[in-house]
TORPA-55770 format. One record per residue (C-alpha): x, y, z. Coordinates in steps of 0.25 Angstrom, whole numbers, plus 5000, padded with zeros to 4 digits. Layout:
<atoms>
[atom [X; Y; Z]]
...
</atoms>
This chain:
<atoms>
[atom [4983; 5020; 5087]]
[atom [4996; 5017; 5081]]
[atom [4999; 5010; 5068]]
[atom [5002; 4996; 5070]]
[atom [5016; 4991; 5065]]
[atom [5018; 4986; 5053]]
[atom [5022; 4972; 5048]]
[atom [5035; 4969; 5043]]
[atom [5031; 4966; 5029]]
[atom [5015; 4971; 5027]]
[atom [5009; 4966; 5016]]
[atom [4998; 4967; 5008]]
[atom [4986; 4961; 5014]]
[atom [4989; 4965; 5027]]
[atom [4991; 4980; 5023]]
[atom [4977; 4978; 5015]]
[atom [4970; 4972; 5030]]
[atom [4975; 4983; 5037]]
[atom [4969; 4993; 5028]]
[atom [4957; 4993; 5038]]
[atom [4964; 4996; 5049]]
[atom [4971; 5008; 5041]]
[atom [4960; 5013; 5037]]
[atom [4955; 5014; 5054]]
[atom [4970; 5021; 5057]]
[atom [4967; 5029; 5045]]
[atom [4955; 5037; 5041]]
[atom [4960; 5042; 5027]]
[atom [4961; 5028; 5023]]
[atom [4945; 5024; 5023]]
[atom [4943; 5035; 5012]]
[atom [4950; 5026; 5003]]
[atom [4945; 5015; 4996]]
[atom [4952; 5002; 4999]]
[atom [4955; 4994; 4988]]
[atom [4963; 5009; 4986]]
[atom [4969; 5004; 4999]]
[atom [4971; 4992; 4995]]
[atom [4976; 4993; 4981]]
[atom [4988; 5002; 4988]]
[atom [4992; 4992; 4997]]
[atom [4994; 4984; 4986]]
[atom [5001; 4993; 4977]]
[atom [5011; 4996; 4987]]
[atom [5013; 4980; 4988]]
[atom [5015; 4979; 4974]]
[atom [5025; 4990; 4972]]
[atom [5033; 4984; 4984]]
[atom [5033; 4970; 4978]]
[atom [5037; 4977; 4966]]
[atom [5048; 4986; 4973]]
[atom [5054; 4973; 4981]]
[atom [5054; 4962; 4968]]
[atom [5065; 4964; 4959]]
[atom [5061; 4961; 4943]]
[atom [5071; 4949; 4933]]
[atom [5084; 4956; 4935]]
[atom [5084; 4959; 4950]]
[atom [5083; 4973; 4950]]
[atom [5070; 4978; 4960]]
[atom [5061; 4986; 4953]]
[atom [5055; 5002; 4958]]
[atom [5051; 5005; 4972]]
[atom [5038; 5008; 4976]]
[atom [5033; 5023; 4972]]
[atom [5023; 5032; 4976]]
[atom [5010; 5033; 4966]]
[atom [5005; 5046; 4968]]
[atom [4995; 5053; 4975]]
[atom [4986; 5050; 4961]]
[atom [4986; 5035; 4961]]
[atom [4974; 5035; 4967]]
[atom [4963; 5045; 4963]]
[atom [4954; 5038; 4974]]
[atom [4963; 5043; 4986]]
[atom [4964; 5057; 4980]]
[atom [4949; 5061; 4981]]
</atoms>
């Protein structure tokens, strides 16, 4: 089965309801917990609002960077 195609502009709710049907296309992902899941989905949000609003004087702030394979001990075991 395909991957469907994606919206335009996902966002967060959506990509936390389609988690289920992730976790169905992809087996790996039922060995994580998921508020783990969850909380990624929403870290990733937060450092693209971050990325895209610009602070007082204008200038836009970092772009998103990758955490580490460390981040979370959870997915290492």
């Amino acid at each position: 089965m395909p991957i469907p195609q994606l919206r335009d502009n996902p966002d967060y709710y959506s990509q936390k309801k389609d988690l289920v049907n992730t976790k169905d296309k992809f087996p790996d992902y039922k060995l994580i917990h998921s508020q783990i899941l969850q909380d990624c989905i929403k870290r990733v949000k937060l450092a693209f609002d971050r990325w895209l609003k610009t602070d007082k004087k204008g200038t836009r702030l970092g772009k998103p960077r990758f955490n580490g394979i460390g981040r979370y001990r959870i997915i290492n075991n």
